[in-house]
KEBA-101145 format. One record per residue (C-alpha): x, y, z. Coordinates in steps of 0.5 Angstrom, whole numbers, padded with zeros to 4 digits, always signed. Layout:
R      u      v      w
R      X      Y      Z
...
//
This chain:
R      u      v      w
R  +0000  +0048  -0043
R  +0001  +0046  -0050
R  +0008  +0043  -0046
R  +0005  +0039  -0042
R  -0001  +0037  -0048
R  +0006  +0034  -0053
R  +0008  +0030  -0046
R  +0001  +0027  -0046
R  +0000  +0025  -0053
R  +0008  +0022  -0054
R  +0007  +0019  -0046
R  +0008  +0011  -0047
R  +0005  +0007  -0041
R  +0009  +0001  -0041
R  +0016  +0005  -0041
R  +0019  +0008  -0035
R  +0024  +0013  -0039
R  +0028  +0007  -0040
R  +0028  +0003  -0033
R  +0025  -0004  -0031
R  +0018  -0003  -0031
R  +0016  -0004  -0024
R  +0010  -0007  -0024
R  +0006  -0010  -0029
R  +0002  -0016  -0024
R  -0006  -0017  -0024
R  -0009  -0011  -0021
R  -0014  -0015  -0019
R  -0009  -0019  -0015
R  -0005  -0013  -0012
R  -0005  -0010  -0005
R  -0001  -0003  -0004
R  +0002  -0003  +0002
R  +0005  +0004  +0004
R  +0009  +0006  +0010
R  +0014  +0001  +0010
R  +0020  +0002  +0015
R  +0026  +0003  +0010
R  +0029  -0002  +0012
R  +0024  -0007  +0012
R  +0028  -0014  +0007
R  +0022  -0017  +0001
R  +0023  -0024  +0006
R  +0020  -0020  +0012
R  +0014  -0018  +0007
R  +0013  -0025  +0005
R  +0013  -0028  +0011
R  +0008  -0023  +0014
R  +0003  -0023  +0008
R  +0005  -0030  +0006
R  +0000  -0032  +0012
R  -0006  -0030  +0007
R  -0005  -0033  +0001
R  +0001  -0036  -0003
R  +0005  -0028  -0006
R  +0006  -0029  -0014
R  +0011  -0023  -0013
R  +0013  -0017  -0008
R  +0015  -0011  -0012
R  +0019  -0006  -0009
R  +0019  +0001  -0010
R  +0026  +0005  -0010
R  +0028  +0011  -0011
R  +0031  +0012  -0019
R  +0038  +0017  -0018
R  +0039  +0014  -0010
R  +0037  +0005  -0011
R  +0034  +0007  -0003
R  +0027  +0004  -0002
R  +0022  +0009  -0002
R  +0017  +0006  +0003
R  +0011  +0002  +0000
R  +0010  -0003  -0005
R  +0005  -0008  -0009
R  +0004  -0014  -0007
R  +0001  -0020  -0012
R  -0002  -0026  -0010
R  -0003  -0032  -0015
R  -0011  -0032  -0012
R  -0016  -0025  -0013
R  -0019  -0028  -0006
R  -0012  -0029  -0002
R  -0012  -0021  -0003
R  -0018  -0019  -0001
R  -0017  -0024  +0005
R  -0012  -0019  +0007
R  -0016  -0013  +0006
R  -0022  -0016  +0012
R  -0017  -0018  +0016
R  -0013  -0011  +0016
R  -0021  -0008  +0016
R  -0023  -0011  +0022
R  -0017  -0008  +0025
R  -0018  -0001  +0024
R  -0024  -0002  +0026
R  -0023  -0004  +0033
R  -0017  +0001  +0033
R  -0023  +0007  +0032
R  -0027  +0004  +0037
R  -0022  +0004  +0042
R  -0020  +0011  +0040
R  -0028  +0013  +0041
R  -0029  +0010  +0047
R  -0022  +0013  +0051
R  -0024  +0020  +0047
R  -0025  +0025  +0053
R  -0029  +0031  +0049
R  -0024  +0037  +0048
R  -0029  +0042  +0052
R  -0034  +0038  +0058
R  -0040  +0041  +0059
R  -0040  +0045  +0066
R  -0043  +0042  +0071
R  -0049  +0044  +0072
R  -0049  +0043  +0080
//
């Protein structure tokens, strides 16, 4: 424990152990977005998220040792709002999606017919 206790008071937040930092937009104005097909290019991601608003940065997660996509990033818009549109639009989609699920759901075991 007192490893970990040293690794926490000499931990830098803005350092990656010598990397590019890769994110350091406005929260506020970030939206993650994960499971990304690996080969999925940033242009795709900005012509799909474009839609909602102008992307003041597409950051892209890779693995250090490999430089291979590690499936998610972080989208950045230049306007807080433009982000939250997104996050209503893809709120009503999940919701329609669940509604549909529950309406062709066939219950695991039916009650017997009591005829």
């Amino acid at each position: 424990m007192y490893k970990l206790e040293q690794e926490i008071a000499m931990w830098e937040p803005h350092s990656n152990d010598g990397d590019e930092v890769t994110h350091t937009g406005d929260p506020f104005k970030s939206l993650f977005v994960g499971r990304i097909n690996y080969d999925t290019s940033e242009s795709k991601l900005r012509r799909e998220f474009g839609k909602y608003g102008d992307i003041k940065a597409i950051y892209m997660v890779h693995d250090r040792n490999s430089g291979k996509p590690r499936g998610y990033c972080f989208i950045e818009y230049e306007h807080e709002r433009d982000m939250h549109g997104k996050l209503e639009e893809v709120r009503n989609i999940l919701e329609r999606e669940s509604e549909n699920d529950a309406k062709n759901r066939i219950p695991p075991n039916p009650p017997p017919n009591p005829g």
